[in-house]
C-alpha positions in Angstrom: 0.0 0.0 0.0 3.0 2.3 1.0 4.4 1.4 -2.5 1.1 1.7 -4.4 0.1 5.3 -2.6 3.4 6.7 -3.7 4.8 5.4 -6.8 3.7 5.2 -10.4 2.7 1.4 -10.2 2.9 1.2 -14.5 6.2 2.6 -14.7 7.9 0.8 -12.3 6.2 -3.1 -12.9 8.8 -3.1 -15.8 11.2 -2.9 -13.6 10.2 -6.3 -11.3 9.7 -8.1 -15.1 13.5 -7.8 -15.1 14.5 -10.0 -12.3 12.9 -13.2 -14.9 13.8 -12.0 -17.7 17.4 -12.4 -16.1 16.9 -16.3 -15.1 15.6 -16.9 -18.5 19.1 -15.2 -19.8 20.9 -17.3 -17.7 18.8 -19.9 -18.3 19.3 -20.4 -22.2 22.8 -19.8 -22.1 23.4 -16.4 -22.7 23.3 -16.4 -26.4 23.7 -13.4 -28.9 19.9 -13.9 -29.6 18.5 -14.3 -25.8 21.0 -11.4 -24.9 19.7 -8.9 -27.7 16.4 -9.6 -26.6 17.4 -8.9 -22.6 19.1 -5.8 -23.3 16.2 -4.8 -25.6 13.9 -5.5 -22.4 15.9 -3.5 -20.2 15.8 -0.4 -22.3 11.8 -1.0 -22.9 12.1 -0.8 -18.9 14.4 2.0 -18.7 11.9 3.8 -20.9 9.2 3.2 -18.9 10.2 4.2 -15.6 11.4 7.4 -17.4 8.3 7.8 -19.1 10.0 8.7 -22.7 9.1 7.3 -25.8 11.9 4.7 -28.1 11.6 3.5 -31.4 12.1 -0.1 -31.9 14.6 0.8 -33.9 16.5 2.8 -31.4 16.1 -0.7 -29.3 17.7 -2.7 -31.7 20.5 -0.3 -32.8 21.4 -0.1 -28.5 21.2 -4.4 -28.3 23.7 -4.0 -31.1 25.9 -1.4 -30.0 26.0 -3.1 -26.5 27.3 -6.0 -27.9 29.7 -5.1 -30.3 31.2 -2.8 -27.6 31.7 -5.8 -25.3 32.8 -8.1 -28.4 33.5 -7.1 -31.7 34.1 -10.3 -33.1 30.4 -10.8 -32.9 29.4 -8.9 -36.0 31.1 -12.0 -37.4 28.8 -14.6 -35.7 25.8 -16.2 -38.1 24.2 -15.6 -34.9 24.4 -12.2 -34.5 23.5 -11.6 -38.2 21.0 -14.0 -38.2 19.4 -12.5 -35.4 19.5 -8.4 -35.9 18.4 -9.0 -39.8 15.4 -11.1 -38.6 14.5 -8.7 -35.7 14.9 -5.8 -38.2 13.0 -7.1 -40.6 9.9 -8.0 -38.3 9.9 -4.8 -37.1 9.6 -2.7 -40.2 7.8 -5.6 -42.4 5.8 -7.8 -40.7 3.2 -4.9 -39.6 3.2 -4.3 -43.4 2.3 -7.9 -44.2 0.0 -8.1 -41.7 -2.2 -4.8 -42.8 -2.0 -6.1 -46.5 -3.5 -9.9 -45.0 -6.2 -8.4 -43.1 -7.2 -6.0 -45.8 -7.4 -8.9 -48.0 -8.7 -11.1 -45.6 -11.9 -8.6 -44.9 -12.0 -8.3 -48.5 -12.7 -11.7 -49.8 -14.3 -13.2 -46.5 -15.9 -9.9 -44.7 -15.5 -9.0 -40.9 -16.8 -12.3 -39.5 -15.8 -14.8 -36.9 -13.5 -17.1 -39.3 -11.8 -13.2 -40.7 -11.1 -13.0 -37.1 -9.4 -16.5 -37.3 -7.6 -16.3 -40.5 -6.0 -12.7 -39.2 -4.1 -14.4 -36.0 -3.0 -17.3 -38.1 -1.6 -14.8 -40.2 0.7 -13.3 -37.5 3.3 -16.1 -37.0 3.3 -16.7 -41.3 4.3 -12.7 -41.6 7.1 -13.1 -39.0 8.5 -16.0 -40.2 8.2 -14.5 -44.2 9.7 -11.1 -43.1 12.4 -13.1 -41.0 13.3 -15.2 -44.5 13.0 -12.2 -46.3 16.0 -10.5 -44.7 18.3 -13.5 -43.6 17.8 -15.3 -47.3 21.7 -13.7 -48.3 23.0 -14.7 -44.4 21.7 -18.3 -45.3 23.2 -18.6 -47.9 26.5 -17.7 -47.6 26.7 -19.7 -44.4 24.4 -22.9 -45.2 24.8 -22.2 -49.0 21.0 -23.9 -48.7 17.2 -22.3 -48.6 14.2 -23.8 -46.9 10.8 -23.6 -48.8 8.6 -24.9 -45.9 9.6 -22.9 -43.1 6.6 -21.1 -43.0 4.5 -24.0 -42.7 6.8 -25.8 -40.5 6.7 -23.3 -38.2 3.0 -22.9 -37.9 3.3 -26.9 -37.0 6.2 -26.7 -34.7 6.0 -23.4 -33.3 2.9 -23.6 -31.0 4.3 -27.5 -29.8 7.4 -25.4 -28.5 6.4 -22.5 -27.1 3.4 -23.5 -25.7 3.7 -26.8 -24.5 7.2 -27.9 -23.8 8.6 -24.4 -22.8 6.0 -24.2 -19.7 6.1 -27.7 -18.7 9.5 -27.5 -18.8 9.7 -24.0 -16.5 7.3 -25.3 -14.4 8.6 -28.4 -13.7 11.8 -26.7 -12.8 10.1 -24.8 -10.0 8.3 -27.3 -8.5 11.2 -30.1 -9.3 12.9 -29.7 -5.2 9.0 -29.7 -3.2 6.6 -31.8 -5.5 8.9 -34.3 -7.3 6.1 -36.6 -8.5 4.6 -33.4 -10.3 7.3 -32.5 -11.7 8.1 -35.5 -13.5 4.5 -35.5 -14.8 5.4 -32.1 -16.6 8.7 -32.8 -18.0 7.2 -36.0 -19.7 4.5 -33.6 -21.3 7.0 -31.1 -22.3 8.5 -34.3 -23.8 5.2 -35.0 -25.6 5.7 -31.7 -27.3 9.4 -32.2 -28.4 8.6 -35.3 -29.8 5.9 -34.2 -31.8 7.5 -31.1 -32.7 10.9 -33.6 -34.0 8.1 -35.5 -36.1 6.6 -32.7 -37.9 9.8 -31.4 -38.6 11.1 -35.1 -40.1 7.6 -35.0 -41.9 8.1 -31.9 -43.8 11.7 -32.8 -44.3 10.9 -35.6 -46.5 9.5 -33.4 -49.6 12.2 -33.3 -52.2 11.8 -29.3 -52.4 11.9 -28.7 -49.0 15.5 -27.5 -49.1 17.4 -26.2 -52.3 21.1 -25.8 -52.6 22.6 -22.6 -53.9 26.2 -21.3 -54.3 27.6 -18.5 -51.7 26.0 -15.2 -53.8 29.2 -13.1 -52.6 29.4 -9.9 -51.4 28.2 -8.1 -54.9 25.0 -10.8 -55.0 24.4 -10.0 -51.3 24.2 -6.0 -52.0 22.1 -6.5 -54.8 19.8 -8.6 -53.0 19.3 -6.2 -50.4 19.0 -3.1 -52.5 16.4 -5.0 -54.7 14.4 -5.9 -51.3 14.7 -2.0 -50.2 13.2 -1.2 -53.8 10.7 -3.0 -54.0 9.1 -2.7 -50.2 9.8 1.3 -50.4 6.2 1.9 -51.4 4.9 -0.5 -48.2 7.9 0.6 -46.2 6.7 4.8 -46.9 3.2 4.1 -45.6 2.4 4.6 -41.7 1.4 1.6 -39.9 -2.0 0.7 -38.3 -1.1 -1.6 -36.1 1.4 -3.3 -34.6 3.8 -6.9 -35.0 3.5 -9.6 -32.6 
């Protein structure tokens, strides 16, 4: 009450969400991916308390300035590139996508129920196009390969993931020391969730076109590629945004 009476409770919750998202850091490793997304949280947090406004933008530029400052070897990494093109492109693409679905979506079916449906399927197929979008030059220089069915296998394998074996698997962790028995329960469903998930994915591996092989494009193929992607999303890219990305 002391607490509540004299502070701005919805600046400084952000703060308390740091203490997890610090486990989960530690948690997974600390890899360039899970610490972009940490220091991004912080500054969200930062921005909060302070009550000024950042661009998402502005978050990923300081995740990637942090790093490089403490490494800079990492601009290097697959991992780093993989990750900043990815994040980069789902935050100025994927809100594009996503207006241009749902305008079509309303279009064809109307503003019903199923429109409804179709539009929050739609979210995890524009991240993962928008994420292949910008990472198809990184891919290929490094696994000299391109996967057609990633949006489809991520649909599949996605949800199994995050929303089955991740919890079980946090859960279980917590109650692993006071209610064993419970806890083995959990990890076995989180491992109902992995296996499923390693099925689909040996499913969808088994198409012949599910992976095609293609020489290292060099730096001149990889500038191309990116100016044509600039060139042709420049009309999208110069419209405002209705809405936000998942």
């Amino acid at each position: 009450e002391y607490l509540m009476l004299r502070l701005n409770i919805k600046r400084w919750a952000p703060l308390l969400c740091l203490a997890p998202q610090l486990g989960y850091t530690l948690l997974a490793g600390g890899s360039t991916p899970v610490l972009r997304s940490f220091i991004m949280v912080c500054c969200v947090a930062l921005a909060l308390i302070s009550a000024r406004r950042v661009s998402p933008t502005t978050l990923l530029a300081a995740a990637a300035f942090m790093l490089l400052l403490h490494d800079p070897s990492q601009l290097e990494s697959i991992s780093f590139q993989l990750s900043f093109a990815a994040v980069a492109a789902i935050i100025h693409i994927c809100p594009r996508l996503l207006d241009f679905s749902e305008n079509l979506i309303q279009r064809v079916i109307g503003p019903d129920k199923l429109c409804r449906i179709l539009t929050v399927i739609t979210i995890p197929a524009a991240v993962t196009i928008a994420a292949t979008l910008a990472t198809i030059p990184l891919l290929l220089v490094h696994f000299n390969g391109l996967s057609l069915i990633s949006v489809p296998a991520n649909l599949v394998v996605e949800p199994l993931i995050c929303l089955v074996s991740l919890p079980c698997g946090f859960v279980a962790t917590m109650l692993l020391h006071h209610f064993p028995h419970l806890s083995d329960t959990l990890f076995i469903c989180g491992g109902y969730g992995i296996s499923a998930a390693l099925f689909c994915i040996d499913q969808f591996s088994q198409y012949h076109f599910s992976f095609l092989w293609f020489p290292d494009p060099g730096m001149i193929g990889i500038f191309l590629y990116y100016a044509a992607l600039l060139l042709a999303l420049a009309p999208v890219l110069s419209q405002p945004i209705r809405r936000c990305a998942a």
